[in-house]
Backbone as a printed PyTorch tensor [residue, N CA C, xyz], in Angstrom:
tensor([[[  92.3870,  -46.7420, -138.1590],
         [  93.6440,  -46.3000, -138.6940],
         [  93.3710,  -45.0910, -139.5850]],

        [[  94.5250,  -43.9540, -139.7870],
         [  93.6450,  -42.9080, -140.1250],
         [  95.0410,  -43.2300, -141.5600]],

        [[  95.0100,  -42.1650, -142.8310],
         [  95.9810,  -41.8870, -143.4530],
         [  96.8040,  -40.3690, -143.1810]],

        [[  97.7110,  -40.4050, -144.4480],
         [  98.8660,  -39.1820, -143.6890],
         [  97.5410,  -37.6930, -143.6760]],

        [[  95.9170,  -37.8290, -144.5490],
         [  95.5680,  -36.8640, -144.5490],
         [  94.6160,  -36.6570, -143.1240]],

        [[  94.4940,  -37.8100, -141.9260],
         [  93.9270,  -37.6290, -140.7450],
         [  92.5090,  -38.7200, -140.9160]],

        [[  92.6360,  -38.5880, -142.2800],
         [  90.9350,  -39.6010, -142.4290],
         [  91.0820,  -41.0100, -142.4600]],

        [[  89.9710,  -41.3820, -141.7260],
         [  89.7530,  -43.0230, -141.2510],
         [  89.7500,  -44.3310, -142.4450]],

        [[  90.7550,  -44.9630, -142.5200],
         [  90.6450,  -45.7250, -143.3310],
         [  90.0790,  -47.1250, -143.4440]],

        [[  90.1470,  -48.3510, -144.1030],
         [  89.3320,  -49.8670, -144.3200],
         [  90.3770,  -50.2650, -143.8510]],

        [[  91.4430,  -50.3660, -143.6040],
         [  92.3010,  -51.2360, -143.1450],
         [  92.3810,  -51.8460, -141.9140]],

        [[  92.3840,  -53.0440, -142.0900],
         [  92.2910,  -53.6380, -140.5770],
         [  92.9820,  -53.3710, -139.4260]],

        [[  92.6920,  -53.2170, -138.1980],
         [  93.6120,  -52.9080, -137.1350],
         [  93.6630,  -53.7420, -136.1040]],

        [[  92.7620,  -54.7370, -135.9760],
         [  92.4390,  -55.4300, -134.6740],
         [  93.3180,  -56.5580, -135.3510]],

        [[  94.3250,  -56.6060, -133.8300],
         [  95.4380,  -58.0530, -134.0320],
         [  94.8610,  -59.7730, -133.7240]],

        [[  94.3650,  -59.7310, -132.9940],
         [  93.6550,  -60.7540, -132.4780],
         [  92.2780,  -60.7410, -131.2240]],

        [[  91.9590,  -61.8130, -131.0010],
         [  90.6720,  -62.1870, -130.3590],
         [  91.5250,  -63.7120, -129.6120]],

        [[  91.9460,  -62.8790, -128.0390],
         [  92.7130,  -63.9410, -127.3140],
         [  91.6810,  -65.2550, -126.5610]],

        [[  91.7240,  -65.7550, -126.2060],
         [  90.8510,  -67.5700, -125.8910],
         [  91.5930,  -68.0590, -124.8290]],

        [[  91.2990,  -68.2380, -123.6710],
         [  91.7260,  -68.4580, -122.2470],
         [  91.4050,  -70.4280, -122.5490]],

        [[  92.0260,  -71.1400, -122.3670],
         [  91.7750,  -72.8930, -122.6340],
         [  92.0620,  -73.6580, -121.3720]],

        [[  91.4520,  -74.5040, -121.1300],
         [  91.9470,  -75.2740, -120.2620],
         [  93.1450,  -76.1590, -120.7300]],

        [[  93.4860,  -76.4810, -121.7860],
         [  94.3910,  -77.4140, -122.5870],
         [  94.2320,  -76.7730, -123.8650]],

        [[  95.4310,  -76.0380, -124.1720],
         [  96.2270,  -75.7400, -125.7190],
         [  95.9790,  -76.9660, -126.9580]],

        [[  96.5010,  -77.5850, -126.3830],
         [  96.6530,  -78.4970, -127.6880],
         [  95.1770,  -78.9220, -127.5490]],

        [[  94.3650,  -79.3350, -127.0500],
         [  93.3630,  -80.0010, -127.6140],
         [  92.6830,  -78.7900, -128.1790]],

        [[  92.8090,  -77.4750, -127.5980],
         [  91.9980,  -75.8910, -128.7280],
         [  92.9490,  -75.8600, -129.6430]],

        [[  94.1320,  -76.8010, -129.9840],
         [  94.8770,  -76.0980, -131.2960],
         [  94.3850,  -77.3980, -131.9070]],

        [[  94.4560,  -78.1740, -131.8020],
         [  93.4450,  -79.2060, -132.7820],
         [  91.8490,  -78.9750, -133.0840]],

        [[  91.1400,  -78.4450, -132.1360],
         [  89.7660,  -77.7300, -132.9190],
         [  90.0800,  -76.7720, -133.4790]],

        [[  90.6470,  -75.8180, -133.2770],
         [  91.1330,  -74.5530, -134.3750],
         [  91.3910,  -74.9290, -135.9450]],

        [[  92.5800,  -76.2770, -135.5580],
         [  93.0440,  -76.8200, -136.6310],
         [  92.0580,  -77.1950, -137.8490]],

        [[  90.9630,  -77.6920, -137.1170],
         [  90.0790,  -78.3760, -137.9210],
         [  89.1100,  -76.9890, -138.7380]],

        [[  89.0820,  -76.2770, -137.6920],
         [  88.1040,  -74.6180, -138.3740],
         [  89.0960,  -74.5730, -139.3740]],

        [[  90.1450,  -74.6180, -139.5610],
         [  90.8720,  -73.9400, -140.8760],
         [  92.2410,  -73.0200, -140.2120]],

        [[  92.4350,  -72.7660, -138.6650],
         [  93.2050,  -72.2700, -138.2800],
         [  94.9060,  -72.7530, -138.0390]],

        [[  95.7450,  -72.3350, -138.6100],
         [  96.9710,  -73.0250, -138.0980],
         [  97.8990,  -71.9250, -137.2020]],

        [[  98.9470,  -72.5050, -136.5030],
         [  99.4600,  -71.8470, -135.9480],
         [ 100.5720,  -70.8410, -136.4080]],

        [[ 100.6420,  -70.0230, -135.8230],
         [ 101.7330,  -69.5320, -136.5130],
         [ 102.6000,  -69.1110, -135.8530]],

        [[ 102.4560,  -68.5410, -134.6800],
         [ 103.6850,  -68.4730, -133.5130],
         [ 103.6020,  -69.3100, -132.1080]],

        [[ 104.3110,  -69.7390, -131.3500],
         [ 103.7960,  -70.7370, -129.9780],
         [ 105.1830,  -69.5360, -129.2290]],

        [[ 104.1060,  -69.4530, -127.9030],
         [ 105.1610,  -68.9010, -126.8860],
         [ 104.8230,  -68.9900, -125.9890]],

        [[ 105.2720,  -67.9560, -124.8090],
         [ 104.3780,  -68.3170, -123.4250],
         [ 104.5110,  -67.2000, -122.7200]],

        [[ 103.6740,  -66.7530, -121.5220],
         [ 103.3400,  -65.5400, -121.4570],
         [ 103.4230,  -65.6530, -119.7580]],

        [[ 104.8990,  -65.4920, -119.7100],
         [ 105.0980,  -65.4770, -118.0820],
         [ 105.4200,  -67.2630, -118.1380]],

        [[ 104.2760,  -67.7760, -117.3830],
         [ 104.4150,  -69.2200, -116.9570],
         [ 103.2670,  -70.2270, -117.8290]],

        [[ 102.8620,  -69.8820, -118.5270],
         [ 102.3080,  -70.4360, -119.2620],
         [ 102.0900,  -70.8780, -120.8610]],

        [[ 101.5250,  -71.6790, -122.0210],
         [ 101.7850,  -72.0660, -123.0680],
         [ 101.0420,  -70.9860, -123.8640]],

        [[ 100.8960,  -70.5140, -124.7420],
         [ 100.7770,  -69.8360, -125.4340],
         [ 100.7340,  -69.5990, -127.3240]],

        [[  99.9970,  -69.2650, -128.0780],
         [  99.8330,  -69.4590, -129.3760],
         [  99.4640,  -68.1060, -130.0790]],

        [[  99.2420,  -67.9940, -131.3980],
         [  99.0940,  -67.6520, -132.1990],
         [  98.8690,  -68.5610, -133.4910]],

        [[  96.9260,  -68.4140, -133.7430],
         [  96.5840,  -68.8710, -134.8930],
         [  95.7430,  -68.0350, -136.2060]],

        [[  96.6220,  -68.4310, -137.4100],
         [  95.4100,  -68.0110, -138.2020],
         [  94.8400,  -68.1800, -139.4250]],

        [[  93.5580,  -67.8570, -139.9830],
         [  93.1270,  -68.3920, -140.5150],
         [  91.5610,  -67.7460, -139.9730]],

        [[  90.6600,  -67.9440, -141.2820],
         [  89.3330,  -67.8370, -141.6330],
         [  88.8260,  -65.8090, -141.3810]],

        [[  90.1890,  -65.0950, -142.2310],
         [  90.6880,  -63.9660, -142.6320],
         [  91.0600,  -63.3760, -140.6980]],

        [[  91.3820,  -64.1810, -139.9010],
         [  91.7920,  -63.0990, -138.9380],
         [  92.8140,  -63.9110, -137.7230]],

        [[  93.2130,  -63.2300, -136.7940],
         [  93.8160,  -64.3620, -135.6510],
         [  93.1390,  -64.6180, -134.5230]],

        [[  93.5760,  -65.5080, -133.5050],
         [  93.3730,  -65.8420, -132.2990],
         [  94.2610,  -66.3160, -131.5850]],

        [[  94.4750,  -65.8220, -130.9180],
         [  95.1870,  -66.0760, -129.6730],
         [  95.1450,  -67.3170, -128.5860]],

        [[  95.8270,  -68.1280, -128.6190],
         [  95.0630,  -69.5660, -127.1110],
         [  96.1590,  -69.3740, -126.1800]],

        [[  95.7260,  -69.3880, -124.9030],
         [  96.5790,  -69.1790, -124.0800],
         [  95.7990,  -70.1800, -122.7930]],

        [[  96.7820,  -71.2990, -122.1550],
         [  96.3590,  -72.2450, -121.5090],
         [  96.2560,  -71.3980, -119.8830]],

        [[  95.1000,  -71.9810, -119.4040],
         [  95.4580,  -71.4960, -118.0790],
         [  95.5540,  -72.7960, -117.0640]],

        [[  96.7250,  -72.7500, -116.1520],
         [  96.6100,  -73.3360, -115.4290],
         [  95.6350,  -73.7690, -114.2210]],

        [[  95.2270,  -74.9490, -113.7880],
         [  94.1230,  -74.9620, -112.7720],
         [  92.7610,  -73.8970, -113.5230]],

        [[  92.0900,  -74.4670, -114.2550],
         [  91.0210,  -73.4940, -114.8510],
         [  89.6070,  -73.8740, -114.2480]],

        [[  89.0550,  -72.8670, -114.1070],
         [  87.8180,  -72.9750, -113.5860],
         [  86.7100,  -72.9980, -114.8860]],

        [[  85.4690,  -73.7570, -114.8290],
         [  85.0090,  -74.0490, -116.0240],
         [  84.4270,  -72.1620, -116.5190]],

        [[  84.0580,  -72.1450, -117.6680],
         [  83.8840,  -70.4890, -118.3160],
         [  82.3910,  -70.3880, -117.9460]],

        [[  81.7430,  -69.0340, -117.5710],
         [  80.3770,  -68.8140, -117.8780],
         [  79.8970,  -69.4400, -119.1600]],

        [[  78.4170,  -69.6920, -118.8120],
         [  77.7540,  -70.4280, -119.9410],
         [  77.3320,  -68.8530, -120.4790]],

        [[  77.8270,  -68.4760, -121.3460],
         [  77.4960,  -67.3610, -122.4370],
         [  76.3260,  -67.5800, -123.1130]],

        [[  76.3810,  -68.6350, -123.8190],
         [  75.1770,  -68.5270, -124.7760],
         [  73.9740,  -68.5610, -124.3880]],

        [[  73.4650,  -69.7970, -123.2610],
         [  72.9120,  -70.2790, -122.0070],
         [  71.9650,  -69.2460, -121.4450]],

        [[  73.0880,  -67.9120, -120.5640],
         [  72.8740,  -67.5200, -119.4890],
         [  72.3220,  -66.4870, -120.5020]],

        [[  70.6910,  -65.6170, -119.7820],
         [  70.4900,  -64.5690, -120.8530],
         [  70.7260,  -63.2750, -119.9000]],

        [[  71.5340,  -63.5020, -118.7300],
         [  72.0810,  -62.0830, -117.8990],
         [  73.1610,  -62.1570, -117.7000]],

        [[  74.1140,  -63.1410, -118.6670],
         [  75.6010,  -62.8750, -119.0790],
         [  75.7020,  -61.6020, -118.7830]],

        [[  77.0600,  -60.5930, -118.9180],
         [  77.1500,  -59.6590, -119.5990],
         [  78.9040,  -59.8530, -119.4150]],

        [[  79.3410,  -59.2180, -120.7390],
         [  80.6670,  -59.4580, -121.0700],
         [  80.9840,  -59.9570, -122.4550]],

        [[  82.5000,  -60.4170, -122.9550],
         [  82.7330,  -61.0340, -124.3730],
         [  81.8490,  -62.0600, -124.4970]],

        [[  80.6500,  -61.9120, -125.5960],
         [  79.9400,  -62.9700, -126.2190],
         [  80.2820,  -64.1610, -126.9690]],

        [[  81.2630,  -64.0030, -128.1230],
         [  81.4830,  -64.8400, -129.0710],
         [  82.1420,  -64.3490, -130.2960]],

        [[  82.9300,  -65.1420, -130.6500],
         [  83.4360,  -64.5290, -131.9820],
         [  82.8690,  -64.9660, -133.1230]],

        [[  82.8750,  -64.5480, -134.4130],
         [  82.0550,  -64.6600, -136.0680],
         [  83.2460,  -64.8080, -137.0590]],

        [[  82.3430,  -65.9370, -137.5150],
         [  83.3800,  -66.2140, -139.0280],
         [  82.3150,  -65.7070, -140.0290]],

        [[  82.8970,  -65.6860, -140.8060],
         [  81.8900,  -65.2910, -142.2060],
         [  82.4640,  -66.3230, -143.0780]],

        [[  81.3630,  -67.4940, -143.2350],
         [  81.6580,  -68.3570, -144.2750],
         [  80.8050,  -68.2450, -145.6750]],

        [[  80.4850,  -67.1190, -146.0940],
         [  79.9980,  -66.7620, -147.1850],
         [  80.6180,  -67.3900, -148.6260]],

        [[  81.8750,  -67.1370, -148.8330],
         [  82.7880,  -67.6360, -149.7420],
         [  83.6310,  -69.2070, -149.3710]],

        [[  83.2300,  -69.5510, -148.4080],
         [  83.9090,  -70.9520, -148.1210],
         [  82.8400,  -72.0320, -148.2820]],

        [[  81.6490,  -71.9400, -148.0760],
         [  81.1760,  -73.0160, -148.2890],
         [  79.4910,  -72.5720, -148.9580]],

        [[  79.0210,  -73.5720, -149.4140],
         [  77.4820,  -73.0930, -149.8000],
         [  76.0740,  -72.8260, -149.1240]],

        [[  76.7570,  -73.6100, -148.0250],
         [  75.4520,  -73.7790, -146.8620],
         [  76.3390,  -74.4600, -145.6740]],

        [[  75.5470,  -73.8630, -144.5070],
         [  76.2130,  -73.9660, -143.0920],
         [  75.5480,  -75.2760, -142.8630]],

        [[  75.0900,  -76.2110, -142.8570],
         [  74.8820,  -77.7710, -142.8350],
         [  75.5060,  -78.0240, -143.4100]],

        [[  75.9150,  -78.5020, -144.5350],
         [  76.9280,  -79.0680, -145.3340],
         [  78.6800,  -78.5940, -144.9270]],

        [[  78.6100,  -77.5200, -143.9170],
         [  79.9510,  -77.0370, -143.4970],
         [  80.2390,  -78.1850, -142.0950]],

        [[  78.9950,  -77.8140, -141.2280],
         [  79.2400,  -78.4830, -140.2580],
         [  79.1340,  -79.8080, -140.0710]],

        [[  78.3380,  -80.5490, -141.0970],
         [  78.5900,  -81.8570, -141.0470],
         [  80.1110,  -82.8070, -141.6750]],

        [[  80.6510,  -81.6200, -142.1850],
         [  82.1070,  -81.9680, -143.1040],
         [  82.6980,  -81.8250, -141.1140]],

        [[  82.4820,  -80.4700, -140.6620],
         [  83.1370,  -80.4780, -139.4820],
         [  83.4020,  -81.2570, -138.3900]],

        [[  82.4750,  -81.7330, -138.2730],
         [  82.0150,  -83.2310, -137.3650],
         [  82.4760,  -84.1510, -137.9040]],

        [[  82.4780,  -84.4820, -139.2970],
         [  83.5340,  -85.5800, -139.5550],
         [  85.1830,  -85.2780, -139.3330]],

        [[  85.2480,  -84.3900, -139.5770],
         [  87.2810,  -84.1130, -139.4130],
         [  87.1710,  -84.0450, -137.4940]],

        [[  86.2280,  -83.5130, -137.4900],
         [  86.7520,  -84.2080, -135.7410],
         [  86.4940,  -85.5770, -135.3770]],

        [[  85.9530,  -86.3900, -135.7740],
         [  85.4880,  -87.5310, -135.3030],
         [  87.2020,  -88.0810, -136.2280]],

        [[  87.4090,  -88.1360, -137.1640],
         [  88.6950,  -88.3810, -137.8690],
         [  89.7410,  -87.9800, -137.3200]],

        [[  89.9280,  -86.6500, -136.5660],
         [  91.2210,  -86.3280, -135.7010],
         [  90.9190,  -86.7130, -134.6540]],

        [[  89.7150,  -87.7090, -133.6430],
         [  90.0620,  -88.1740, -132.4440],
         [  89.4040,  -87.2460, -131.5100]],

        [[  88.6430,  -86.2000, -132.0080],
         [  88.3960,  -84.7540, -130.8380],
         [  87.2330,  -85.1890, -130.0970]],

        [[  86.5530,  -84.3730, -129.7280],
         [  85.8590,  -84.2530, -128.9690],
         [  84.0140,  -84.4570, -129.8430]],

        [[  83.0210,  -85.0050, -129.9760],
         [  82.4000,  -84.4790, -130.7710],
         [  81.7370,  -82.9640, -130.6120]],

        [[  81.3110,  -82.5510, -131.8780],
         [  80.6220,  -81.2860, -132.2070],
         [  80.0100,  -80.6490, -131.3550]],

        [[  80.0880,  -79.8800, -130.4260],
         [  78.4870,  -79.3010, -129.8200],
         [  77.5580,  -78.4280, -130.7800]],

        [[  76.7790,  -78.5200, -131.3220],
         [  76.1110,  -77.3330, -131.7950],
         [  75.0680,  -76.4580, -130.7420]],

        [[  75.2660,  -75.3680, -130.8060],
         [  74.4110,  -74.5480, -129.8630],
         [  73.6180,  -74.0700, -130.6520]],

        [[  72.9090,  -73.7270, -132.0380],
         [  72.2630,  -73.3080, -132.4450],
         [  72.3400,  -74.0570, -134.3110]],

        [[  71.2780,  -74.7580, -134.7320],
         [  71.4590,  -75.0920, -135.8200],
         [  71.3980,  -73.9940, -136.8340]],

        [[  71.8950,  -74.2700, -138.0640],
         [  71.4980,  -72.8980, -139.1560],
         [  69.8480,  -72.8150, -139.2050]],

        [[  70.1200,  -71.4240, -138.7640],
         [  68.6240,  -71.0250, -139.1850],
         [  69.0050,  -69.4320, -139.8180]],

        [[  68.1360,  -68.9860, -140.4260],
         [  67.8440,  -67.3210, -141.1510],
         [  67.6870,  -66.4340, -140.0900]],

        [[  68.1210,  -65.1290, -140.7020],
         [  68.2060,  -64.4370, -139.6130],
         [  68.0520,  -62.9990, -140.5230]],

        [[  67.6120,  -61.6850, -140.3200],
         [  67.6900,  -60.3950, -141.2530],
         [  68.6520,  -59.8370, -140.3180]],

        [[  69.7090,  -59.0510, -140.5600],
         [  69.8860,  -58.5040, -139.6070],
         [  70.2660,  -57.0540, -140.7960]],

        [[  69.7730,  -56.0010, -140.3650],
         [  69.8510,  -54.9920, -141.1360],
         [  69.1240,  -54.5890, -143.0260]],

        [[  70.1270,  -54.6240, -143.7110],
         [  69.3390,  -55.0790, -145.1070],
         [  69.9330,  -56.0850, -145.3680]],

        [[  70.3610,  -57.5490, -144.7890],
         [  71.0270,  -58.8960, -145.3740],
         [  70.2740,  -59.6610, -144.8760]],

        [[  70.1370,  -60.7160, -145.3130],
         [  69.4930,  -62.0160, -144.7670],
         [  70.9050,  -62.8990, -144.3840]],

        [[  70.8270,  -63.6190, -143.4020],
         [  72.2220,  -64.5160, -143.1520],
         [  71.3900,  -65.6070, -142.8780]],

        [[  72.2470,  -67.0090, -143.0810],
         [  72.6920,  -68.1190, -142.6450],
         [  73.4440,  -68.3400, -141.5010]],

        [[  72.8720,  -68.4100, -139.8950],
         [  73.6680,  -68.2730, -138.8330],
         [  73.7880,  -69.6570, -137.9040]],

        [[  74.4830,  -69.8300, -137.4630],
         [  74.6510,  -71.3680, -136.5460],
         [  75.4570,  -71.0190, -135.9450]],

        [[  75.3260,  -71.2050, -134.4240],
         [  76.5490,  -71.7000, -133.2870],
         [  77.0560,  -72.7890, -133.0970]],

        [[  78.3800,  -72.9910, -132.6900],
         [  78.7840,  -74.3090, -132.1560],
         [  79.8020,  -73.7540, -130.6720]],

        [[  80.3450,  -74.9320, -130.2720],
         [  81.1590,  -74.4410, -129.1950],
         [  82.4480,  -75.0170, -129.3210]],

        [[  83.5890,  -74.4330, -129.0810],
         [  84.5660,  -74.9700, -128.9060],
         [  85.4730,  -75.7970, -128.1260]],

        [[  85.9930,  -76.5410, -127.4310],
         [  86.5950,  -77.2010, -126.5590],
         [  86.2730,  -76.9540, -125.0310]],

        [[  86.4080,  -75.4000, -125.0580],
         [  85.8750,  -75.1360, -123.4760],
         [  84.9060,  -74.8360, -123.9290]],

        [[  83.4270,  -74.5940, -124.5220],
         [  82.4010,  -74.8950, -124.2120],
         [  81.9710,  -72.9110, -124.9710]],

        [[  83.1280,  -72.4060, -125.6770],
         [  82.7910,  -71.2290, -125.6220],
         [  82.0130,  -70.9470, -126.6670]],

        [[  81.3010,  -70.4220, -127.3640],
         [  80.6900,  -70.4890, -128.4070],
         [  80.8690,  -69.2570, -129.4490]],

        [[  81.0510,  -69.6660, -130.8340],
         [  81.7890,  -69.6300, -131.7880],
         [  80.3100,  -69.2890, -133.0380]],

        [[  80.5290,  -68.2860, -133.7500],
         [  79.2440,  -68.1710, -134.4650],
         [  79.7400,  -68.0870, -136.4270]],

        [[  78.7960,  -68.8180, -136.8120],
         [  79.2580,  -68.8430, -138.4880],
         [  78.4950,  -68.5170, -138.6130]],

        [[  78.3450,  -67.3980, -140.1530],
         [  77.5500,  -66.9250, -140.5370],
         [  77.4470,  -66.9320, -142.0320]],

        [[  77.0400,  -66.8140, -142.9350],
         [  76.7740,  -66.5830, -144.5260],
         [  75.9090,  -65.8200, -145.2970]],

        [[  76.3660,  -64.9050, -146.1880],
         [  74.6420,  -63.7960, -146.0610],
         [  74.1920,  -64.5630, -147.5110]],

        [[  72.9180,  -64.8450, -147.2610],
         [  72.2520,  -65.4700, -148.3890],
         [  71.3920,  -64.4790, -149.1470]],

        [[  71.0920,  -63.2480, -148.8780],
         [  70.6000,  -62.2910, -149.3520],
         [  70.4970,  -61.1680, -149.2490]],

        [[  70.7370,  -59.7900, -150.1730],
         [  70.6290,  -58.5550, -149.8930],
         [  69.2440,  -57.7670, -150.1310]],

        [[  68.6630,  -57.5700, -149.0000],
         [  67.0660,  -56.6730, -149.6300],
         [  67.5970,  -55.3680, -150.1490]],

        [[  66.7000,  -54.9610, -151.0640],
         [  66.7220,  -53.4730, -151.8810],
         [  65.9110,  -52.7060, -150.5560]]])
């Protein structure tokens, strides 16, 4: 986004990060549990349709009828295409174990599905930060990445 003087500004521009589901409601109850609520429901042609948000951004779920299961993304290492989306739980919690084991209980409490984790927290540098990173997957199996920066190198 630029201002009235042409120069590029911080302001966010990206509306959402849309999510193809085999079943809506059971991805609006894992959403639910990430911290996401809905905020608009519609439908897009012939099908159910959402708007959620939460954990500073949106997502989009949109059910598809007759669905074929998704590439294994995380899995496959000659994927190529949308990888995964990132939360930054830096300010929400203290440590990504203690997040995801709260997580696994509110699903086991709402009835869901249990947890997949695809990658436990482990450290990671990426640039001059140190992070706290863990995967999990979501309902269809897509995988979902939290992150926390636990340190800035000089």
């Amino acid at each position: 986004m630029t201002n009235d003087k042409g120069q590029m500004t911080n302001d966010k521009i990206m509306h959402h990060a849309s999510i193809r589901t085999a079943n809506i409601h059971r991805a609006i109850a894992f959403y639910e549990q990430l911290g996401f609520t809905v905020c608009e429901r519609f439908t897009t042609g012939y099908t159910l349709a959402c708007w959620m948000e939460g954990l500073g951004g949106r997502i989009e779920l949109i059910q598809i009828p007759e669905p074929k299961p998704a590439p294994d993304a995380f899995a496959d290492e000659h994927y190529v295409g949308y990888y995964h989306l990132s939360f930054d739980l830096t300010e929400v919690t203290p440590d990504l174990p203690t997040w995801l084991n709260s997580l696994q209980e509110r699903l086991a409490t709402a009835a869901l599905q249990p947890l997949k984790v695809l990658l436990e927290p482990t450290q990671q540098q990426i640039g001059d930060r140190i992070f706290e990173v863990a995967f999990i997957a979501d309902t269809d199996g897509l995988p979902l990445e939290f992150i926390r920066i636990l340190a800035k190198l000089n």
